[in-house]
Each structure stands twice: as C-alpha cells, then as structure tokens.
N, C-alpha and C positions, 0 to 999 in steps of 0.2 A: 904928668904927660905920659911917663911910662908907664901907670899902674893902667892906663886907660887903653893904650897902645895893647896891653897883656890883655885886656878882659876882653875887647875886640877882639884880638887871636884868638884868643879860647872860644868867642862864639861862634868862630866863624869854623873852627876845629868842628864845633859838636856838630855843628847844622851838616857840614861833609859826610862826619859818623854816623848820624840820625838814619835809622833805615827810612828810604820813602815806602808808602801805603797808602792806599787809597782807604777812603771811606764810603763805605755801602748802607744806605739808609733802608733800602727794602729789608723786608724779612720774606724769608721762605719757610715752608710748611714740612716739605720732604717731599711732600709727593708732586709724582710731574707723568705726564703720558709720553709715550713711547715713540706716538708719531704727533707731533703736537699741531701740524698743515695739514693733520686730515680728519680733525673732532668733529663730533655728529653729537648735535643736541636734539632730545626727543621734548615736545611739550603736552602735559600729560592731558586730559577732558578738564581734570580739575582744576586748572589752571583756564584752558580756554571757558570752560562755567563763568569764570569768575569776570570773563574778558580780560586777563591779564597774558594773555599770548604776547602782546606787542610788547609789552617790557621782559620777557623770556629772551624775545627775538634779540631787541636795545643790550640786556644784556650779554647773550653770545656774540653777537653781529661785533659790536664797539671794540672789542679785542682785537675784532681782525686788522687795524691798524696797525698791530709791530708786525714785524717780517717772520715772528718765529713761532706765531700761533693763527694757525686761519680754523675758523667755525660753519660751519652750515645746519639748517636746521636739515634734521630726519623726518620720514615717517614711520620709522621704526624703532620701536622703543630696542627690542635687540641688539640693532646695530649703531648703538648709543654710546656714546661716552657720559654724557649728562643728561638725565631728564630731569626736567623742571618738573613741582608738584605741590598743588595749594593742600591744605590740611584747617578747617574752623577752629584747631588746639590754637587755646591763647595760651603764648609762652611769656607773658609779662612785657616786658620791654625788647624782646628779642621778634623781630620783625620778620625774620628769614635764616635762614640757616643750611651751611651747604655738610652732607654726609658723606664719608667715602666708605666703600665696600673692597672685602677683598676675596667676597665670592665668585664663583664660578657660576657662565648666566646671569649675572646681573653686571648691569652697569656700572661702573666705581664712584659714581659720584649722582647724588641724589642732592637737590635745591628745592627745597622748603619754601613758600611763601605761607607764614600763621597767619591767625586772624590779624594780631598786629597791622599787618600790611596793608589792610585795607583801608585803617586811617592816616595814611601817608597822602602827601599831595602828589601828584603827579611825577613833580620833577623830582623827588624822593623815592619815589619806587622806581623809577627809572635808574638812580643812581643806587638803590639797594642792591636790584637785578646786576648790574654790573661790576658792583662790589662783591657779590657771593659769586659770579660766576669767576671773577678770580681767584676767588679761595680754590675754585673746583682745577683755576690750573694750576695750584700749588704756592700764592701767594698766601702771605700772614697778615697780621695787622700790622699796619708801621702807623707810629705818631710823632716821628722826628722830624718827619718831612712832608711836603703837602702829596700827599695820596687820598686815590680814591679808596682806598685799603684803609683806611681812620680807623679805629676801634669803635670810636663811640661820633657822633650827631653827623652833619651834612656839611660839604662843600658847596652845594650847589649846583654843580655841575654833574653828569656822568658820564665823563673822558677820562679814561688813566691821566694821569699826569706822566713826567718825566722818569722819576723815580719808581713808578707800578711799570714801564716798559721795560728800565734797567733788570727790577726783577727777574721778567719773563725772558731776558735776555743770559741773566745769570744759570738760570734754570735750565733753560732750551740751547743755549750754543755750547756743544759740546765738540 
C-alpha cells in the first residue's frame, strides 16, 4: 500500500514539474507580407486563356475567412503581391507551384498552374489554387493534421481547415 501511495506521489510530482507547451501542427515557410489585409492578386491572360481565373479567384478570395489576411483581386500586375500564371511545362506530378522573388519591381510571389492542372477535376483545382495560394502567405506542407496544406493527394474540399488558420495566425499576429 505504501510502495503504491510513493509511485502516485512521484506522478503526481512530475506532472507539476513537466513544463506545459502546446503543440503546433502547421508548419511555416519564413516568409510572410508586411501588410497581410491589404494583398492584391494579379491574374495573368495565361491563366484567364485557359479559363482558369475562377479558381485564381477560389484560391485568393477562400483565405479571406481568418481575420489576419484579407485578398482582393488587382488589375495591375505592379501592384501585386501574387500573380497567378498558367505555363504548358509538364512538371510530372507537380501540378502548381508557387515562386517567391526577392527582386525589385516584381511581385514576390509568382503561382504556376503546369500543364498538370489541367487533368484535375474540378473540385481539385479549386483546392490546388488554394493550397498554393497559401504557400504564397507563407504556409508549408503539414501532414500531421488535416490541412488543406497536404504535401501530397486531396481532401476534397478547398476550405483551410483549423490548423492552416492557426498557421496564418502564428504568422500574422504579431
């Protein structure tokens, strides 16, 4: 009875001692914009050629749901934070891809649709657009938890989840 009495105390010691911490399942990139409520996505001809504007839009627009990043389209590639831009390079399996710049005069963040993209279904390209366009605010890939940030296949859906807001929240409230 006593030895059991001692090993209850001691757990109940460490659990006191334990530092608490949270745990963070997004990942971040580094990179983040300056004013992140006033992004201006430009969408390039080659994109609208392709009719693929409206998943440009799906992907900027969908972000504006956290409190710490609002998007509007431009028409000015200038005064851009992101421009969308389709390209016929087949890059294999990689569908889209977002670039960042750290020239002067250009935008910092350039979004790729390859040819890939174009045998996406629907509800797949919508949820690519949205997935690269968080890369563009500085989200990584997370696979620990349900994100629209996956590294690799589909959800289904193209809504952040819980954990892609935490992100943009880790990111942006400073």
């Amino acid at each position: 009875m006593k030895y059991k009495k001692s090993i209850l105390a001691l757990i109940c010691l460490l659990l006191l001692l334990a530092p608490l911490s949270s745990v963070n399942a997004y990942v971040l990139q580094g990179n983040s914009f300056q004013h992140p409520t006033a992004l201006r996505y430009y969408i390039d001809s080659s994109v609208l050629n392709k009719n693929y504007g409206g998943y440009a839009v799906t992907g900027g627009n969908t972000w504006n749901y956290s409190p710490v990043v609002q998007s509007s389209r431009s028409t000015s590639k200038i005064q851009s934070n992101v421009v969308w831009r389709y390209s016929n390079t087949d890059r294999g399996r990689t569908v889209a891809t977002a670039f960042y710049y750290v020239q002067k005069n250009q935008p910092p963040v350039d979004i790729y649709f390859w040819r890939g993209f174009d045998g996406l279904s629907h509800s797949n390209k919508n949820e690519t657009a949205v997935h690269e366009y968080g890369h563009a605010l500085g989200l990584g890939h997370e696979d620990t938890k349900q994100s629209v940030m996956v590294s690799e296949g589909f959800n289904g859906t193209h809504m952040p989840y819980v954990d892609d807001y935490n992100g943009l929240e880790a990111l942006y409230r400073r």
